[in-house]
C-alpha positions in Angstrom: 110.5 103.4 89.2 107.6 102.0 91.1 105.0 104.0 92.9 105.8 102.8 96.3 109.9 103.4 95.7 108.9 107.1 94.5 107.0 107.3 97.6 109.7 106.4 99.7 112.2 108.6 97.9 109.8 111.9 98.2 109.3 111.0 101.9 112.6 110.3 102.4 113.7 113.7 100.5 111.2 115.9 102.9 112.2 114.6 106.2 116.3 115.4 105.0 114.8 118.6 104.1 113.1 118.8 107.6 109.5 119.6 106.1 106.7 119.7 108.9 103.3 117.7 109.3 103.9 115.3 106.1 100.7 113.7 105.0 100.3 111.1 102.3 96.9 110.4 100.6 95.3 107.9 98.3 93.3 109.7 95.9 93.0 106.6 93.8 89.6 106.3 92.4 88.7 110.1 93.9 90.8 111.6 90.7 92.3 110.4 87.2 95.2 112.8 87.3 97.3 110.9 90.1 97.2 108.2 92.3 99.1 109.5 95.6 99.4 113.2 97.1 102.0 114.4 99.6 101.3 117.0 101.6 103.9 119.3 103.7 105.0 122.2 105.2 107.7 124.6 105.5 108.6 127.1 107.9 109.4 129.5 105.7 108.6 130.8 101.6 112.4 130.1 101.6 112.6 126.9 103.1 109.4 125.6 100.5 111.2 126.4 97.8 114.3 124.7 98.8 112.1 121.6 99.6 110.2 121.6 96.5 113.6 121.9 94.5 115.2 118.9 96.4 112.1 117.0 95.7 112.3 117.6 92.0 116.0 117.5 92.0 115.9 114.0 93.1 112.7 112.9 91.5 115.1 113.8 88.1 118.2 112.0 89.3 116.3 108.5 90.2 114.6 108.8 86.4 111.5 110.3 87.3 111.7 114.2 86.0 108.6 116.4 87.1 106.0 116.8 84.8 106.1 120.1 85.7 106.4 122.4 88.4 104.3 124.9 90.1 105.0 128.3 92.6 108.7 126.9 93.2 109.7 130.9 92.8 106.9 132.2 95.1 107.3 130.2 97.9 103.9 130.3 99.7 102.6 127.2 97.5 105.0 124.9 95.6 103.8 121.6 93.5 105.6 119.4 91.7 104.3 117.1 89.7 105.9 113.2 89.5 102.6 111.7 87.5 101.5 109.2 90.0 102.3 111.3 92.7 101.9 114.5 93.2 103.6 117.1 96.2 102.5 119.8 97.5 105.0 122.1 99.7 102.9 124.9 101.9 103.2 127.6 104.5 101.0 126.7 107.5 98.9 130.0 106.6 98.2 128.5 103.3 97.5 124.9 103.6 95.2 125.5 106.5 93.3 127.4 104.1 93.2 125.5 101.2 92.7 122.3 103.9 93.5 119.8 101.1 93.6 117.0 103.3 90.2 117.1 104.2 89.0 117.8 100.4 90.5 114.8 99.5 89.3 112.8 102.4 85.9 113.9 101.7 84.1 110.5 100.5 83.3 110.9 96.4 80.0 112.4 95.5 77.6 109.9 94.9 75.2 110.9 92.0 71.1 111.2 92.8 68.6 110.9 90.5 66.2 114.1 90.3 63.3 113.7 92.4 60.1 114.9 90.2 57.1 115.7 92.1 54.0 114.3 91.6 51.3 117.1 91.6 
């Protein structure tokens, strides 16, 4: 399946599911381990989970299985892993802590060399 058709079937998968705020980013060239992360909310630990299960149910049934899967029981936090793409499944509370839109907006770190001072 190509990226842009797993895309499309995770986005399509959250708004049946009636997850809140959805944002997609391209963290292509910010990080090795993915090339797209989904962000979204539920309104509920219960409704996460049932999101995040969807997700990966459907992920599996188009021939893309998740890697793996993280917090699916807890419900405050749920990831699942698709390899290119990766979704994460918050309460409010806990995605605006974490704020991972705006870590992974932030422009990549650009290296300086060490200033040595002349004495």
């Amino acid at each position: 399946m190509q990226i842009e058709q797993l895309k499309q079937l995770v986005l399509d998968t959250l708004a049946d599911m009636k997850a809140r705020d959805v944002s997609v980013m391209d963290v292509r060239g910010k990080t090795a381990m993915t090339d797209f992360m989904i962000v979204a909310s539920g309104t509920s630990d219960r409704h996460v989970k049932a999101i995040a299960e969807a997700v990966a149910f459907r992920g599996k049934t188009a021939g893309e299985p998740p890697l793996g899967t993280e917090g699916v029981n807890e419900g405050e936090w749920a990831l699942i892993d698709l390899n290119s793409l990766v979704v994460h499944i918050m309460l409010p509370k806990v995605r605006d802590y974490y704020n991972l839109e705006r870590l992974w907006s932030a422009p990549a770190a650009v290296s300086q060399q060490a200033v040595v001072p002349h004495f």
